[in-house]
N, C-alpha and C positions, 0 to 999 in steps of 0.2 A: 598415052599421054599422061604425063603426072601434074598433080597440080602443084601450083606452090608452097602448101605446107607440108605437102612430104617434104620436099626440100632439105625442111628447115629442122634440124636434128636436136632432139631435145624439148621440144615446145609441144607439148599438149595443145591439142585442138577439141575438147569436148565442151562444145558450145551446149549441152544439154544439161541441169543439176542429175544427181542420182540419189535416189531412194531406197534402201533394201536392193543396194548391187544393181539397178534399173536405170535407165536413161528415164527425167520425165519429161514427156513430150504435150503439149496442148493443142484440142480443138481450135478451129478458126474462132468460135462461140468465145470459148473459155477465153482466148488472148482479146477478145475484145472485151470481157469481163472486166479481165486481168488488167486492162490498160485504163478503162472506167474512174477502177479504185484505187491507180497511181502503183499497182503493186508489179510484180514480175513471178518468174518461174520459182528463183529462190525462196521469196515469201509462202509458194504451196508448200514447199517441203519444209520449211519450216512448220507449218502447222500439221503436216505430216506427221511429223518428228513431236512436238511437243504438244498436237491439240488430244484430245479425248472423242474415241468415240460418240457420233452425234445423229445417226440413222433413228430418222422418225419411223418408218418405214422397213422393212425387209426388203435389202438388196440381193443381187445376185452375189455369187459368192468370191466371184473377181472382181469385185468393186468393194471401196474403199471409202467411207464418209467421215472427215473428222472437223472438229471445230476448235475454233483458240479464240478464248475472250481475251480482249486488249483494252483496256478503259468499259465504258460505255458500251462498247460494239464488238459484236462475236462476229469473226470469219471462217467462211467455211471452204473446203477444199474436197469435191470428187473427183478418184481417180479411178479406172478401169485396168484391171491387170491385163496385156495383150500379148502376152508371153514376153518375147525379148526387152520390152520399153513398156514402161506404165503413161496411159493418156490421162491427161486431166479434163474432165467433161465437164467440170462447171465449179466456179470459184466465185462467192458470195459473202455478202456482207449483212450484216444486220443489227439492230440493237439491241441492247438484253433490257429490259425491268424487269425491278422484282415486284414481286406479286404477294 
């Protein structure tokens, strides 16, 4: 059985953004984060892409933590490397003051 968008010749179907050649995919957790703070898939990778490393902590060494300040408020984006598609395990928000 084929589905309909084989069919259709021409048209990309990658409902996923990509990251470093990767599909990124999210936990059930993470899209309910994701939906929280009004944001979606494209917004991790963008902080992917343009935030700075931001691991408080020592992760393992397939996982990924970065942060982008936007006004007021830093967001954060972890992902997990799982060979063929990187998972997004938690997408966060916070505020920065300076100190």
């Amino acid at each position: 059985m084929r589905d309909i968008f084989g069919l259709i010749s021409g048209i990309s179907m990658d409902i996923f953004p990509k990251y470093r050649n990767k599909e990124l995919k999210a936990t059930k957790e993470a899209v309910e984060e994701l939906g929280q703070l009004n944001c979606d898939l494209w917004d991790a990778v963008e902080i992917l892409d343009k935030g700075y490393n931001c691991a408080r902590s020592r992760r393992k060494e397939n996982v990924v933590e970065n942060c982008l300040r936007k006004g007021d408020d830093v967001y954060k984006a972890v992902v997990a490397d799982c060979g063929d598609y990187l998972l997004l395990i938690h997408f966060g928000k916070f505020s920065y003051k300076r100190r």
